[in-house]
MITI-669955 format. One record per atom (N, C-alpha, C): residue in three letters; x, z, y. Coordinates in steps of 0.2 Angstrom, whole numbers, padded with zeros to 4 digits, always signed. Layout:
alaXZY;...
// end
This chain:
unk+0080+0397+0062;unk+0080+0392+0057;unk+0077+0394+0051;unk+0073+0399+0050;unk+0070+0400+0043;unk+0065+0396+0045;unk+0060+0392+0047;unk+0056+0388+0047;unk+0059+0381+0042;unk+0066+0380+0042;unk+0067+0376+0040;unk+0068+0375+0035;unk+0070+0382+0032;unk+0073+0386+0027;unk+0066+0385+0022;unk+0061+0386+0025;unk+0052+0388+0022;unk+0052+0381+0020;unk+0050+0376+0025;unk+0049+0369+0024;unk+0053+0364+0016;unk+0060+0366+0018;unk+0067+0365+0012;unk+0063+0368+0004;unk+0061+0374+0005;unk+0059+0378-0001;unk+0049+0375-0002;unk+0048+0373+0000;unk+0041+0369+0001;unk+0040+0362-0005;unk+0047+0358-0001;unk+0049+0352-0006;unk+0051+0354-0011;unk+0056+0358-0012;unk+0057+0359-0018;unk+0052+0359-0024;unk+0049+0365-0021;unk+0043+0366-0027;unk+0037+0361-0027;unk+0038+0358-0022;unk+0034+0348-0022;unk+0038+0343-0028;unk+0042+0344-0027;unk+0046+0340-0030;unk+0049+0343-0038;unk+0047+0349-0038;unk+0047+0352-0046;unk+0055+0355-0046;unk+0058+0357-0043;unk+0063+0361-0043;unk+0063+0369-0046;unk+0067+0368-0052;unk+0065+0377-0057;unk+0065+0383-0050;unk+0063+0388-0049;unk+0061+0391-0043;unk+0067+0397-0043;unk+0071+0397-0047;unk+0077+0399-0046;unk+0083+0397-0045;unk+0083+0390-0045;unk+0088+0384-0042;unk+0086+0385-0034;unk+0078+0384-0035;unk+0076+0383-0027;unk+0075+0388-0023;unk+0080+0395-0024;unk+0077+0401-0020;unk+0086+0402-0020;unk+0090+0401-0025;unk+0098+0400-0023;unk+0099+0394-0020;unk+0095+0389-0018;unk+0099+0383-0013;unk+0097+0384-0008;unk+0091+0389-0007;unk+0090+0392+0000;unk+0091+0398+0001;unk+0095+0402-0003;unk+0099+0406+0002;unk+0109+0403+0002;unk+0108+0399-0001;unk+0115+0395+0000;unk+0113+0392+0006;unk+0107+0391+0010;unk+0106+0383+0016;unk+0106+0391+0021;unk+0103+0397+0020;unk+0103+0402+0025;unk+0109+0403+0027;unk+0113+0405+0021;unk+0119+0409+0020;unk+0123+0402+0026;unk+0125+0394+0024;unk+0130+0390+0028;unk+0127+0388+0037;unk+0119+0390+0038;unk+0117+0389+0045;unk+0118+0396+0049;unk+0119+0403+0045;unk+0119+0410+0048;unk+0130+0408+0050;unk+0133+0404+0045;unk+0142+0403+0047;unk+0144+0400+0052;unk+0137+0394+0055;unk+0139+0389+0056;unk+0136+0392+0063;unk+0131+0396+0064;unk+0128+0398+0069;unk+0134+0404+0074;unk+0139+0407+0066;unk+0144+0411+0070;unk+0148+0408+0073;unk+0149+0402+0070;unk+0156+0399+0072;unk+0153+0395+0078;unk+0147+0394+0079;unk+0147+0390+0087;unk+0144+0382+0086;unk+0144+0381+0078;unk+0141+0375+0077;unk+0134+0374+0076;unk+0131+0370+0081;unk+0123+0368+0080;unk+0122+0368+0071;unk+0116+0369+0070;unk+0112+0369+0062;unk+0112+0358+0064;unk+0109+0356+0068;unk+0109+0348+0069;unk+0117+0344+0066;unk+0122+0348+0070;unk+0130+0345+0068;unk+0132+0349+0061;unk+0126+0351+0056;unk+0129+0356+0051;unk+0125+0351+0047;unk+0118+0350+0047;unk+0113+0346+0043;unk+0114+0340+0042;unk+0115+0337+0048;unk+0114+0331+0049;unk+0108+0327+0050;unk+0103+0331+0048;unk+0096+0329+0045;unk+0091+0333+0049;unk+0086+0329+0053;unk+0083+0335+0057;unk+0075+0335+0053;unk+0074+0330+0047;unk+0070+0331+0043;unk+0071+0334+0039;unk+0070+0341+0038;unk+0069+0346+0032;unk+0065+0345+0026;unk+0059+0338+0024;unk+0058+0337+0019;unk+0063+0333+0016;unk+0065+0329+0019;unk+0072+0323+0016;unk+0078+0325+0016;unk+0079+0331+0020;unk+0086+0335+0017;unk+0086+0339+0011;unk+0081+0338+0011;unk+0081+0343+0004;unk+0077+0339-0002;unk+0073+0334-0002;unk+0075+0329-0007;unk+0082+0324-0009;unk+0084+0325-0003;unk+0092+0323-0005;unk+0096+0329-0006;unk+0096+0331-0005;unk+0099+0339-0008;unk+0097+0340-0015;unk+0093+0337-0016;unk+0091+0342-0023;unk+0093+0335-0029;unk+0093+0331-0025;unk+0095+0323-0028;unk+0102+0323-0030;unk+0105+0325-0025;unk+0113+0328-0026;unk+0116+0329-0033;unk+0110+0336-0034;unk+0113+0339-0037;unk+0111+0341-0043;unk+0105+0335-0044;unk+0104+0331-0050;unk+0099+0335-0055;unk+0096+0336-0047;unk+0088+0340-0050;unk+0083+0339-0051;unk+0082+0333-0047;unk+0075+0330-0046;unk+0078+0323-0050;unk+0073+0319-0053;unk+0074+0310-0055;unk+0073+0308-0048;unk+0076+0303-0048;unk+0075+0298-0044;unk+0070+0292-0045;unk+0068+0291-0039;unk+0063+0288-0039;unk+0063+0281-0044;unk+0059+0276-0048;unk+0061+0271-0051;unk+0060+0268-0046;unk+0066+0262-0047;unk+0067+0257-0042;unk+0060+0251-0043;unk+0058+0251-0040;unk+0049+0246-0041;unk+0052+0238-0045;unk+0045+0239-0047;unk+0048+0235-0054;unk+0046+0227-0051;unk+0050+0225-0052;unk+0050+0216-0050;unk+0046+0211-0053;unk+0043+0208-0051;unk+0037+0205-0052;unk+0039+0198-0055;unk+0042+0196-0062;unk+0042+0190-0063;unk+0040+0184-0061;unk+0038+0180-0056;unk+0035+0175-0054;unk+0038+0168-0059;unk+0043+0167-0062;unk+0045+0161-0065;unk+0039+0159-0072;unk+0036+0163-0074;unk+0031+0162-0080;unk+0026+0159-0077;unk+0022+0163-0071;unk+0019+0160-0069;unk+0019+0150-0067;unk+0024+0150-0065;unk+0028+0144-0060;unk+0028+0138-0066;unk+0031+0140-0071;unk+0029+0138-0078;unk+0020+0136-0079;unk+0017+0140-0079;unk+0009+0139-0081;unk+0007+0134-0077;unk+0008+0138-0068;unk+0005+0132-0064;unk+0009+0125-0065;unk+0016+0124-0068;unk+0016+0117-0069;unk+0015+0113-0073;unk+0014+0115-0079;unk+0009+0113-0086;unk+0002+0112-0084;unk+0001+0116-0081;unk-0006+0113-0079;unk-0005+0107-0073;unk-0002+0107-0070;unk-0001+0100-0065;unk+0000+0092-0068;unk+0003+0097-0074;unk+0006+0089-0079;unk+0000+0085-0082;unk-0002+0095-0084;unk-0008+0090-0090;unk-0016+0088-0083;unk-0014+0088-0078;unk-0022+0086-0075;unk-0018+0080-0072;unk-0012+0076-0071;unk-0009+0072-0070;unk-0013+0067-0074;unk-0008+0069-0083;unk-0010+0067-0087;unk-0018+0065-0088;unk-0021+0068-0089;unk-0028+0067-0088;unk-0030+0061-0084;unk-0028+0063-0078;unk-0030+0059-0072;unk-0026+0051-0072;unk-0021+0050-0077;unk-0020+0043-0078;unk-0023+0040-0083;unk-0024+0046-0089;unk-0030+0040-0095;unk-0033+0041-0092;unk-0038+0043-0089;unk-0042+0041-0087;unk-0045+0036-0083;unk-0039+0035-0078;unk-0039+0028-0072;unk-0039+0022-0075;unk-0036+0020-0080;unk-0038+0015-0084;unk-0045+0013-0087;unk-0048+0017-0088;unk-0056+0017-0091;unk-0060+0015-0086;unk-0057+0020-0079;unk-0065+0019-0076;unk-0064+0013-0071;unk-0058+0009-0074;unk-0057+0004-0065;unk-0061-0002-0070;unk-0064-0004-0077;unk-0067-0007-0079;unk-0075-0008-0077;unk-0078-0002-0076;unk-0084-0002-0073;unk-0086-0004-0066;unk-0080-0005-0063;unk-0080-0006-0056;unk-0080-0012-0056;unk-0079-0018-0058;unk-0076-0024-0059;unk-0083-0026-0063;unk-0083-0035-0064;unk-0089-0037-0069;unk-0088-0033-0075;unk-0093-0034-0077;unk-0094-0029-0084;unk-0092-0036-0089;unk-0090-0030-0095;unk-0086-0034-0102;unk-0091-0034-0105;unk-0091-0042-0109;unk-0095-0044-0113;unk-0091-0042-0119;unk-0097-0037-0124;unk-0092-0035-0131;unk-0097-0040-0134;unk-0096-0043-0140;unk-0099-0048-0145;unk-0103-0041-0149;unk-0108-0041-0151;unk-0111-0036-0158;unk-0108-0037-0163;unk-0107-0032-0166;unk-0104-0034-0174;unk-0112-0035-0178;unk-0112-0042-0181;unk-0117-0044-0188;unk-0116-0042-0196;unk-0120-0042-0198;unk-0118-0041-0205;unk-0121-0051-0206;unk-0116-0055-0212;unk-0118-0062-0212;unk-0118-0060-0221;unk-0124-0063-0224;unk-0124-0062-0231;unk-0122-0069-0233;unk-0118-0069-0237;unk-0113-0076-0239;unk-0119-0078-0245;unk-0120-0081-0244;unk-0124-0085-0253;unk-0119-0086-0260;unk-0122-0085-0265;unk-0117-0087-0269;unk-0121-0094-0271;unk-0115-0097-0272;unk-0115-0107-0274;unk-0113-0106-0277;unk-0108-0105-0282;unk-0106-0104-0288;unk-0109-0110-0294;unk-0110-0116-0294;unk-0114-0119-0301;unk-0117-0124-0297;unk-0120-0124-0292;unk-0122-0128-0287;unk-0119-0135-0285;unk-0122-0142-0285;unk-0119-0147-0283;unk-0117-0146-0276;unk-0111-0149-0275;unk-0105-0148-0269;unk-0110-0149-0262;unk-0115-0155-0263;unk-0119-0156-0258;unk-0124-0151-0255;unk-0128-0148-0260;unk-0132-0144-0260;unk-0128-0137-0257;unk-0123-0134-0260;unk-0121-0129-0259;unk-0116-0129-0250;unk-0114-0135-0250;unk-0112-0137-0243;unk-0119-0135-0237;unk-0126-0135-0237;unk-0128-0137-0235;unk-0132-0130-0235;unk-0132-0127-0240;unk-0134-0119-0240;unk-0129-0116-0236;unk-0121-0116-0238;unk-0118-0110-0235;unk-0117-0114-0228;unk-0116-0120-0224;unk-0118-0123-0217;unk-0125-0117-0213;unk-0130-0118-0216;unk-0133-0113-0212;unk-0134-0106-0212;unk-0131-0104-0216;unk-0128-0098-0218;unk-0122-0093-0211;unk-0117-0098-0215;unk-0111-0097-0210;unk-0107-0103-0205;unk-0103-0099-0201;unk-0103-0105-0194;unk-0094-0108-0198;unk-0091-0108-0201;unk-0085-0109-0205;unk-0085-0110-0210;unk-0084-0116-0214;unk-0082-0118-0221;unk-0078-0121-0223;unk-0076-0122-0229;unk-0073-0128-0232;unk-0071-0129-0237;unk-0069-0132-0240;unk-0067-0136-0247;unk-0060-0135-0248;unk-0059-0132-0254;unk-0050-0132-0254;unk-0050-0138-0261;unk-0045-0141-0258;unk-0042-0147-0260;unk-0044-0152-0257;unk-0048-0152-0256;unk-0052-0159-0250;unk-0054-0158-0243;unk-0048-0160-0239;unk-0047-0158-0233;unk-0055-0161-0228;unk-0059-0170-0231;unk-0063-0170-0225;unk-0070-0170-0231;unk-0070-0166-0235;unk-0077-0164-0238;unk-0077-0166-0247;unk-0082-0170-0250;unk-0082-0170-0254;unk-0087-0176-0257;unk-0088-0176-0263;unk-0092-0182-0265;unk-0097-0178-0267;unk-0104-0182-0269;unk-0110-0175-0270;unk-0112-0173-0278;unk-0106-0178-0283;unk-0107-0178-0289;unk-0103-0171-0292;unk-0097-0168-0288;unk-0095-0164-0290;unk-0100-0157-0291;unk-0097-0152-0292;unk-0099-0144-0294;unk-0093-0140-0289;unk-0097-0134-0288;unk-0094-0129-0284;unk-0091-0123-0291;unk-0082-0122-0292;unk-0081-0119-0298;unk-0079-0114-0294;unk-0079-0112-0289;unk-0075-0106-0286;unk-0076-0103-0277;unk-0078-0098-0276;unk-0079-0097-0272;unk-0078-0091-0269;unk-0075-0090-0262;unk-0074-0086-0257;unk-0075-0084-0251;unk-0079-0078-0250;unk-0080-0074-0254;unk-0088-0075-0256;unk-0089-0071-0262;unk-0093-0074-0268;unk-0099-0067-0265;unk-0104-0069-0260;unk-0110-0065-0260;unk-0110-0057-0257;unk-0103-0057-0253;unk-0103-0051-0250;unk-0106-0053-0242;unk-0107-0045-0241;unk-0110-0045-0235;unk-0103-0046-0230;unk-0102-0048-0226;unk-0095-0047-0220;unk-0098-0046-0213;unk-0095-0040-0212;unk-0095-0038-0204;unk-0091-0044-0200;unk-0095-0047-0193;unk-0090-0050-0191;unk-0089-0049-0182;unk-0085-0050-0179;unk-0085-0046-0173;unk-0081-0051-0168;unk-0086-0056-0168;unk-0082-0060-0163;unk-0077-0066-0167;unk-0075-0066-0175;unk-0070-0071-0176;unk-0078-0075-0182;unk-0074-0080-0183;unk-0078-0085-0188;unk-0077-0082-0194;unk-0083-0082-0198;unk-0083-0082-0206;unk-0080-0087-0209;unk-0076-0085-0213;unk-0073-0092-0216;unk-0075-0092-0225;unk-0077-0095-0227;unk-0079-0096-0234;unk-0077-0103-0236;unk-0072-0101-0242;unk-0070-0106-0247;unk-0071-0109-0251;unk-0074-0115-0253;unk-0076-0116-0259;unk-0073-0122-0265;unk-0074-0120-0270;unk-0068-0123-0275;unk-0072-0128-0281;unk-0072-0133-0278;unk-0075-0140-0284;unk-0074-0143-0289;unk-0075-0145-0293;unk-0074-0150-0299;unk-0079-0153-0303;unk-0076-0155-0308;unk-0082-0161-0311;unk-0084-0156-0316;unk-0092-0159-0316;unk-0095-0153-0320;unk-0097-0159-0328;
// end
């Protein structure tokens, strides 16, 4: 049985056992296989262990000489599971604004109006006639406030809306007010 003995003292000093721990547990392993051998009992019914490297990493484990191996460290997968869901939402997301924009070009195409710039004239002093007949070519929307179906041509234009700005217009009528009286 000293082959076994050699082997036991092998791991030890594999496993970093101080060599005077490891030289008294093998003559303690000599000493209980030479009792066991008088008494008539097998070293196998004495061991229990017919490997001699792992009899004696657990032996030495025992006895609280060697660390124990770390238990392998666990691979969180839930942070993950998190990422990959956030990115599922946002390409979800993505994938529905988008589906509204492009089913437009599938179909007749949208007439957009251009936005113009329309220079409004200033009337301001002008007989009502004359001033009617300038801002008519001008702009597609007028009117006279106070006088719901026009005017007579003797009046004067005293007020006006708006007065000589440029207006962006995008599709709705320009509207221009104009304010009359006797001059």
């Amino acid at each position: 049985m000293t082959a076994y003995v050699e082997e036991c003292r092998q791991e030890w000093k594999r496993l970093g056992v101080p060599d005077l721990l490891a030289e008294e547990m093998a003559t303690e392993l000599e000493s209980d296989l030479a009792e066991a051998q008088a008494d008539g009992v097998s070293a196998a019914e004495l061991l229990g262990e017919s490997d001699p490297r792992r009899f004696a990493a657990n032996w030495a484990g025992e006895r609280g000489l060697v660390r124990e191996p770390a238990p392998p460290k666990r691979r969180r997968i839930w942070p993950w599971i998190v990422v990959a869901l956030f990115l599922v939402l946002f390409v979800t997301w993505t994938a529905l604004q988008t589906a509204g924009h492009g089913s437009a070009t599938r179909g007749r195409p949208v007439e957009v109006t251009p936005s113009r710039r329309v220079s409004v004239p200033n009337v301001i002093g002008m007989k009502a006639c004359k001033a009617l007949r300038t801002v008519a070519h001008t702009v597609d929307d007028w009117r006279i406030a106070g006088h719901p179906y026009g005017s007579t041509c003797d009046e004067t234009v005293v007020g006006q809306s708006p007065v000589g700005h440029v207006i962006r217009r995008d599709g709705h009528p320009v509207i221009v007010t104009l304010r009359v009286g006797r001059s």
